[in-house]
BADO-687813 format. One record per atom (N, C-alpha, C): residue number from 1; residue in three letters; atom name; x, y, z. Coordinates in nm, 3 decimals, padded with zeros to 5 digits. Layout:
% BADO-687813
<n: NUM	res: Ala	atom: CA	px: X	py: Y	pz: Z>
...
This chain:
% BADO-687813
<n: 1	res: Unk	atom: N	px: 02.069	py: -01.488	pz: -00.409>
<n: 1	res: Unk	atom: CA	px: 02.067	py: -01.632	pz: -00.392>
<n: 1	res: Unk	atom: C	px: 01.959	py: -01.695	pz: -00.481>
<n: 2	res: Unk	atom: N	px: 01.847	py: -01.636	pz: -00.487>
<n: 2	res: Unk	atom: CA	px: 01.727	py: -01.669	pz: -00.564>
<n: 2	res: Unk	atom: C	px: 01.755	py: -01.703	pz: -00.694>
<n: 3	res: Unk	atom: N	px: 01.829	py: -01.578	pz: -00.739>
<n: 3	res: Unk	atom: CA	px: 01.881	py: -01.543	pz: -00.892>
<n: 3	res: Unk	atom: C	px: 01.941	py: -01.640	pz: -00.953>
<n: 4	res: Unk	atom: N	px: 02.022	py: -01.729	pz: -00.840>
<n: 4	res: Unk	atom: CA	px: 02.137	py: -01.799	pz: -00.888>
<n: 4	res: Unk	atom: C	px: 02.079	py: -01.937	pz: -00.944>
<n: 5	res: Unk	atom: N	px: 01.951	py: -01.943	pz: -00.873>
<n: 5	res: Unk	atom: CA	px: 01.881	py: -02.098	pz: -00.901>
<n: 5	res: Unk	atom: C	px: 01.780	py: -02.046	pz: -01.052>
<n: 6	res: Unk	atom: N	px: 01.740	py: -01.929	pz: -01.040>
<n: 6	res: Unk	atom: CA	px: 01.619	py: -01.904	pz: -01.185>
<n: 6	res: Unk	atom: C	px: 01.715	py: -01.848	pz: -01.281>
<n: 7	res: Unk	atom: N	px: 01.807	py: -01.778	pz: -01.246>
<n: 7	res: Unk	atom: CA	px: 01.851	py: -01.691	pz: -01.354>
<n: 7	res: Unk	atom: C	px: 01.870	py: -01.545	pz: -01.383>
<n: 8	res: Unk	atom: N	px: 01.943	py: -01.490	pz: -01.459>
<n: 8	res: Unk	atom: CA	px: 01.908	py: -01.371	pz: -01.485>
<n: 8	res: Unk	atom: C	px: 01.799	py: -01.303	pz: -01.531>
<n: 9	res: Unk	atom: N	px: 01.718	py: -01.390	pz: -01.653>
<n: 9	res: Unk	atom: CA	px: 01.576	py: -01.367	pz: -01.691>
<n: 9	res: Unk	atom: C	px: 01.530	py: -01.311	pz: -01.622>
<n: 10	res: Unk	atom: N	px: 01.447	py: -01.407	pz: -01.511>
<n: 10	res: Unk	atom: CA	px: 01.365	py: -01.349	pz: -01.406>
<n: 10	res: Unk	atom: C	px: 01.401	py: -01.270	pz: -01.307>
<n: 11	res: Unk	atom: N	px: 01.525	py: -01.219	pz: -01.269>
<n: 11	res: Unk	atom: CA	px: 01.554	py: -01.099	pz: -01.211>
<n: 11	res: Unk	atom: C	px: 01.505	py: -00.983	pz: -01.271>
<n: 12	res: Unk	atom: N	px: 01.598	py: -00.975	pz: -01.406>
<n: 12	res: Unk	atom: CA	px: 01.514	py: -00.884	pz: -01.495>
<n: 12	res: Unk	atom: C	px: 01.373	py: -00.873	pz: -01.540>
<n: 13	res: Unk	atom: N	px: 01.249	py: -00.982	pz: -01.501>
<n: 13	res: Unk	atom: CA	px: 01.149	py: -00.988	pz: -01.497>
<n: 13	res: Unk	atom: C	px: 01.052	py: -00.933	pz: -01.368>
<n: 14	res: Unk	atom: N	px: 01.138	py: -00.970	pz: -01.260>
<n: 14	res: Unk	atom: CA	px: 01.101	py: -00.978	pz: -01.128>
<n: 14	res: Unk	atom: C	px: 01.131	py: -00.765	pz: -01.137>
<n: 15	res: Unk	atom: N	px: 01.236	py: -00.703	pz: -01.183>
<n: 15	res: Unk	atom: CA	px: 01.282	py: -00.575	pz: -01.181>
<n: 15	res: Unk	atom: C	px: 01.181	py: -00.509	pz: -01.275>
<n: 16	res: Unk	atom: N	px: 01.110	py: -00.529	pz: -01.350>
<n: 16	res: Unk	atom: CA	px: 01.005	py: -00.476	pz: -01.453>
<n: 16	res: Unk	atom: C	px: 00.892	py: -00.458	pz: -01.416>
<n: 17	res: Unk	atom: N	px: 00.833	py: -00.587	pz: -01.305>
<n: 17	res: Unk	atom: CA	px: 00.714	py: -00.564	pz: -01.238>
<n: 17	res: Unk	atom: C	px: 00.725	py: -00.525	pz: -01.107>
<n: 18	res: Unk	atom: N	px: 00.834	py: -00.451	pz: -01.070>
<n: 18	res: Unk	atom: CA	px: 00.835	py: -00.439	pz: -00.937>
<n: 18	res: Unk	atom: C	px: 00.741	py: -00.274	pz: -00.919>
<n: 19	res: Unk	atom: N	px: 00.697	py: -00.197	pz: -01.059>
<n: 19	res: Unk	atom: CA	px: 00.643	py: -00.034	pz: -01.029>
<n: 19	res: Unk	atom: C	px: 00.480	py: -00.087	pz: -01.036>
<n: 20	res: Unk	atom: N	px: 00.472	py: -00.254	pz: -01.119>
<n: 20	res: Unk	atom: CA	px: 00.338	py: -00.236	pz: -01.150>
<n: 20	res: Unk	atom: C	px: 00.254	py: -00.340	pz: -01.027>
<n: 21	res: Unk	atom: N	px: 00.372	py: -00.412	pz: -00.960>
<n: 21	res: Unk	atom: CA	px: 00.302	py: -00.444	pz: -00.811>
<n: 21	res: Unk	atom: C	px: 00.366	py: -00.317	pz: -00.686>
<n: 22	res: Unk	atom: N	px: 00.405	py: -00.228	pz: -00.706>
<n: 22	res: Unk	atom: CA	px: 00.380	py: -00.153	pz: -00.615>
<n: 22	res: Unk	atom: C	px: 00.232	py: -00.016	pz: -00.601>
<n: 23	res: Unk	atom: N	px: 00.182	py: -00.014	pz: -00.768>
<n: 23	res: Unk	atom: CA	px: 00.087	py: 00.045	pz: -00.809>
<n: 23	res: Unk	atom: C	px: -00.042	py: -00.050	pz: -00.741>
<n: 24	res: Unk	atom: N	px: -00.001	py: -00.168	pz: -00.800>
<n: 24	res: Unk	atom: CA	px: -00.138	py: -00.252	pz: -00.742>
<n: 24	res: Unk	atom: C	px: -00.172	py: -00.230	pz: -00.593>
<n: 25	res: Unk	atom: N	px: -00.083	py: -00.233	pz: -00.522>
<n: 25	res: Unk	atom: CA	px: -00.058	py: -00.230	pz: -00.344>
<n: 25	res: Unk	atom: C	px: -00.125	py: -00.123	pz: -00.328>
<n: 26	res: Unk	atom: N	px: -00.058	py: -00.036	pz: -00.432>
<n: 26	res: Unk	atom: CA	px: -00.116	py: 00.124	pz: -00.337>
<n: 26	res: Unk	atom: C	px: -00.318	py: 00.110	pz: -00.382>
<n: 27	res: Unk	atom: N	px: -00.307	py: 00.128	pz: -00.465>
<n: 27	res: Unk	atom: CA	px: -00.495	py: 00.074	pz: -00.500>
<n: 27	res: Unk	atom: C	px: -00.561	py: 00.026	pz: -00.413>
<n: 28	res: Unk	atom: N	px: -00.484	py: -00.107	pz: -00.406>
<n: 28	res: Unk	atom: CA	px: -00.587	py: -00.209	pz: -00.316>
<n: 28	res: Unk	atom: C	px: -00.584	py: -00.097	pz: -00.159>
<n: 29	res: Unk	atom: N	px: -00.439	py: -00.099	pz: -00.141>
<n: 29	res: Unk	atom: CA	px: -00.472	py: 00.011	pz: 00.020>
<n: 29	res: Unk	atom: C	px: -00.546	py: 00.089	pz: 00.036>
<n: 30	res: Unk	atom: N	px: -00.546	py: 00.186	pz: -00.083>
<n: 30	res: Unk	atom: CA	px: -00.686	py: 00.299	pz: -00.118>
<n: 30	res: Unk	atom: C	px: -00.784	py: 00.211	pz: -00.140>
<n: 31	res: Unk	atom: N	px: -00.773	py: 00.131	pz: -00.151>
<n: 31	res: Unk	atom: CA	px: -00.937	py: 00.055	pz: -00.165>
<n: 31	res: Unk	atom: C	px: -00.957	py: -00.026	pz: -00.047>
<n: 32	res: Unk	atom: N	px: -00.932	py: -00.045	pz: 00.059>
<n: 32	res: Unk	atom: CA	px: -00.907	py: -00.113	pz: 00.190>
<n: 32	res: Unk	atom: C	px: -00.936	py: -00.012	pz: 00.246>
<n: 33	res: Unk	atom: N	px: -00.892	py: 00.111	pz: 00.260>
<n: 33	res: Unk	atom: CA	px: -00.932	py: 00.231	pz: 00.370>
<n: 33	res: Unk	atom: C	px: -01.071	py: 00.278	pz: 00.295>
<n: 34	res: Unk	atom: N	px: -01.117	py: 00.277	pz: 00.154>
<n: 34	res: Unk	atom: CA	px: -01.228	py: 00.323	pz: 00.101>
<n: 34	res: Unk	atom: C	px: -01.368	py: 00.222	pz: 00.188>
<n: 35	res: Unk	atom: N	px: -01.336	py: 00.084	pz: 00.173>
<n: 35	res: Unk	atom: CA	px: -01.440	py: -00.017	pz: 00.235>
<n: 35	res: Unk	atom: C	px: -01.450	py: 00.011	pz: 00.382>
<n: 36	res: Unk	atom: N	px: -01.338	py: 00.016	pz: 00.426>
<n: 36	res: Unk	atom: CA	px: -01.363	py: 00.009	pz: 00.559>
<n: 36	res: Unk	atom: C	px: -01.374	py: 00.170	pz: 00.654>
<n: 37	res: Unk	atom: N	px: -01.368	py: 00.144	pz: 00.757>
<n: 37	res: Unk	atom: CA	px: -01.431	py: 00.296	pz: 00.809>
<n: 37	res: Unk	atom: C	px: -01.279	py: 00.423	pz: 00.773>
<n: 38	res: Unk	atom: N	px: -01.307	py: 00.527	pz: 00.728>
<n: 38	res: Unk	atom: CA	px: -01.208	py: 00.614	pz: 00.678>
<n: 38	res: Unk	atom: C	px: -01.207	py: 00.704	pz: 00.779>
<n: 39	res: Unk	atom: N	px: -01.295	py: 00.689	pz: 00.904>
<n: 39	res: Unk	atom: CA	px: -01.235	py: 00.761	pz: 01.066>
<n: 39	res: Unk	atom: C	px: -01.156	py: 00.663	pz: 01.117>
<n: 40	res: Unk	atom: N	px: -01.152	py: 00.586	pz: 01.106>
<n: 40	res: Unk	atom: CA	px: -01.100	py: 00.439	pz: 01.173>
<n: 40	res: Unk	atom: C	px: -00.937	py: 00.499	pz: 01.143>
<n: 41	res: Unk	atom: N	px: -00.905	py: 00.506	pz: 00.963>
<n: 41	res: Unk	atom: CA	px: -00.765	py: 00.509	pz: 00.939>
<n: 41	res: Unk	atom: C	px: -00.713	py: 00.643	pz: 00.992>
<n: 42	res: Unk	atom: N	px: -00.805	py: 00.750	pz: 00.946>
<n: 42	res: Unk	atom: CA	px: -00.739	py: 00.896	pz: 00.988>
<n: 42	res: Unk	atom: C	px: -00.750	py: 00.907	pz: 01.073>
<n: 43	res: Unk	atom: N	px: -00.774	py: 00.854	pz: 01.188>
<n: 43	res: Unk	atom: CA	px: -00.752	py: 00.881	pz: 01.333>
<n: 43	res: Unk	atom: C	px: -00.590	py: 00.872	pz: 01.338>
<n: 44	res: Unk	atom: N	px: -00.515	py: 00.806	pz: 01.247>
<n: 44	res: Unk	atom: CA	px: -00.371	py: 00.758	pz: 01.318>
<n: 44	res: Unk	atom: C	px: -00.289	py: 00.893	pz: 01.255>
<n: 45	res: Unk	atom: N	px: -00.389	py: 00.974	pz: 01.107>
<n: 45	res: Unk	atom: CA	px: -00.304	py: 01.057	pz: 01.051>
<n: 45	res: Unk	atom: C	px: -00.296	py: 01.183	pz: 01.165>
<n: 46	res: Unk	atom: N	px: -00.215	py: 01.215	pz: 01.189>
<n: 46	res: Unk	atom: CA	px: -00.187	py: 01.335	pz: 01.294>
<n: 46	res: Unk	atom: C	px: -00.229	py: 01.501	pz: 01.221>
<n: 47	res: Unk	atom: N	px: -00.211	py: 01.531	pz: 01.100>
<n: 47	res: Unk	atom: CA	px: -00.274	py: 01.676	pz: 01.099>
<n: 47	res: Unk	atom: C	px: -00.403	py: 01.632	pz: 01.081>
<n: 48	res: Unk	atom: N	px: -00.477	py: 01.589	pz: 01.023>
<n: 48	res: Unk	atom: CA	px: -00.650	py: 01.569	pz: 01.006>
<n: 48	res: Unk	atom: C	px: -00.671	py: 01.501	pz: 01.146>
<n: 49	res: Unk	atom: N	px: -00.616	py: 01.441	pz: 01.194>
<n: 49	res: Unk	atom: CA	px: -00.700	py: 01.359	pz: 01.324>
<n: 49	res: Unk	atom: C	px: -00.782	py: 01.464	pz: 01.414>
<n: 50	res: Unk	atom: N	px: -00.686	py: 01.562	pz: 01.431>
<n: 50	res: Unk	atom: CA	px: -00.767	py: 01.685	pz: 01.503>
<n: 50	res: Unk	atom: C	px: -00.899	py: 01.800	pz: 01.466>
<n: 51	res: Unk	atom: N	px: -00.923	py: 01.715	pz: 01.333>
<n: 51	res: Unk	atom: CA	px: -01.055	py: 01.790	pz: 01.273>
<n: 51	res: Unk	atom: C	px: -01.186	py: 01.671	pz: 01.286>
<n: 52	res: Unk	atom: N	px: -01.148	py: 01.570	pz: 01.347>
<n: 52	res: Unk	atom: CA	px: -01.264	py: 01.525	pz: 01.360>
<n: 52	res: Unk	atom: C	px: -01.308	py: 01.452	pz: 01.516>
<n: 53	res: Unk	atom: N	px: -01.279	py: 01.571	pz: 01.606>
<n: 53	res: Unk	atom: CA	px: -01.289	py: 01.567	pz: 01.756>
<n: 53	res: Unk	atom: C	px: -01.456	py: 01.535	pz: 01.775>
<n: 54	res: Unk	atom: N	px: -01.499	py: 01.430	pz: 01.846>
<n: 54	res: Unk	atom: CA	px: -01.657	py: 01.340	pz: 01.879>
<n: 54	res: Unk	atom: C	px: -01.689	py: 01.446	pz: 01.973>
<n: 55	res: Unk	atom: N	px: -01.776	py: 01.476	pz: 01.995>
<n: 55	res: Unk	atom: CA	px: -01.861	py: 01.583	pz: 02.111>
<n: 55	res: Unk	atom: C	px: -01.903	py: 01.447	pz: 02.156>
<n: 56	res: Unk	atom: N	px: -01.901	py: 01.442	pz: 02.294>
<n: 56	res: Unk	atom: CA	px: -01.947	py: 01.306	pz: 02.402>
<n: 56	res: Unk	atom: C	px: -02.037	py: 01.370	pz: 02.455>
């Protein structure tokens, strides 16, 4: 529907940058779990979660 109002151009534009905004995403995410606490995220990963059990 989009296509029909811009064009083919920018489909084919929109299809070219679609590897180099999915590269960006993944970065920034690795860089979002790098800033912020990296027990925080791997707690949710299930094989590592169990290597970092808190002694209370």
């Amino acid at each position: 529907m989009l296509s029909r109002f811009l064009g083919p151009r920018y489909g084919e534009l929109a299809k070219n940058w679609i590897p180099t905004a999915g590269m960006w995403s993944t970065v920034g995410a690795v860089g979002l779990v790098w800033v912020t606490d990296w027990r925080l995220v791997l707690d949710w990963v299930l094989y590592i979660n169990g290597k970092f059990k808190k002694d209370d």
